[in-house]
N, C-alpha and C positions, 0 to 999 in steps of 0.2 A: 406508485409501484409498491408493492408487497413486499413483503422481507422474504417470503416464500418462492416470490419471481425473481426475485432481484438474486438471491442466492443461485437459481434456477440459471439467468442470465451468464453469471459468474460464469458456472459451470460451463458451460455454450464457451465462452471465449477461452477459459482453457484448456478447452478440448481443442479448440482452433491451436493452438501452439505446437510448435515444433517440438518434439520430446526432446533433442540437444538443449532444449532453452530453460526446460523442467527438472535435466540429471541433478542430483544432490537434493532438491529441493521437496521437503516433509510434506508438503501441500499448499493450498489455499483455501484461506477460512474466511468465511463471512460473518461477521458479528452484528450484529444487532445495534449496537449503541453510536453513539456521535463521537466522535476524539476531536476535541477543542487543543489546538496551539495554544498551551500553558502562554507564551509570553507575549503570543497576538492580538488585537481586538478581533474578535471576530474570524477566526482563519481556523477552518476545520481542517484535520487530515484525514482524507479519504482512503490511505490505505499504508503500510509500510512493510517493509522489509525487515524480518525478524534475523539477522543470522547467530552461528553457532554461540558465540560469545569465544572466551577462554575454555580451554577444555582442563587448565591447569587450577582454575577459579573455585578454590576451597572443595575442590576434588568433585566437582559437578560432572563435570563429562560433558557429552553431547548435548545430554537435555532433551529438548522437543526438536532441534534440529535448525533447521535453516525454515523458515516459512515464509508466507506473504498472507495475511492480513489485512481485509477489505472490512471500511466500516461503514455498512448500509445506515444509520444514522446522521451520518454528517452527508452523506448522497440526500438524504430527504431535505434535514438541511439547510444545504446548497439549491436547490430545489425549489423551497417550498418560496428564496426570494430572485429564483431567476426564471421567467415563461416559457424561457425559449432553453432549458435544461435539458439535454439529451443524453437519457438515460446511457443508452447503449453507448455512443459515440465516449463517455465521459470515463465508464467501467470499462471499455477496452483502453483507455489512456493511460488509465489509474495500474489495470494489471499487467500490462506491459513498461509502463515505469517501473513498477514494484520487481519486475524478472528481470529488467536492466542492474539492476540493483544487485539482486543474484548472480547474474551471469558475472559484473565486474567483481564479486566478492570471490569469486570462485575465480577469477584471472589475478586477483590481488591489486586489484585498480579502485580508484576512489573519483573519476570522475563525474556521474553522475551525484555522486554526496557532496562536491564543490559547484555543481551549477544548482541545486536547493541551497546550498548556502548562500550564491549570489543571488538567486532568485527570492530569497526572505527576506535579504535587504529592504526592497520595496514595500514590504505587509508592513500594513498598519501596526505598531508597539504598543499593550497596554501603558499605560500612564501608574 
């Protein structure tokens, strides 16, 4: 898939969202490159969740906001060593993880950020 479909795609699913699930939220970007898990062998991240940060934080403010961030490189990939990859199935997973993310930031909940932590247990650890 193309970086031009695959952005294209994105778009399609978040259109599909309920606007409730999108309030606060600066957008959705698709980037181009791969994001490698700094302490994984092997474990790309396919997408995350940007939020405000401190707004107190050396008098930053807002900044670019709340976003979610999709990185079409680590989609190729994942991809390029699994046949049976489903593009679509994988990028509706990936951006409604990422808006979960959102919506409990926005309730002041953190559990979806404790089931990636249990869930990273398991990833292989560089050496």
């Amino acid at each position: 898939m193309t970086f031009e479909r695959f952005r294209s795609l994105i778009a399609e699913l978040v259109d599909e969202i309920p606007e409730e699930f999108m309030r606060g939220l600066g957008g959705v970007r698709v980037l181009p490159e791969a994001r490698l898990e700094p302490e994984f062998e092997d474990v790309y991240r396919m997408g995350e969740y940007l939020g405000p940060g401190s707004s107190d934080f050396l008098g930053a403010g807002e900044g670019l906001g709340r976003q979610v961030v999709i990185y079409y490189g680590s989609f190729v990939a994942i991809a390029e060593d699994d046949p049976d990859f489903d593009w679509e199935d994988e990028a509706w997973e990936t951006v409604t993880h990422e808006l979960r993310h959102h919506v409990e930031s926005l309730a002041g909940e953190d559990r979806l950020v404790q089931e990636d932590v249990d869930d990273a247990r398991d990833f292989p650890r560089k050496r």
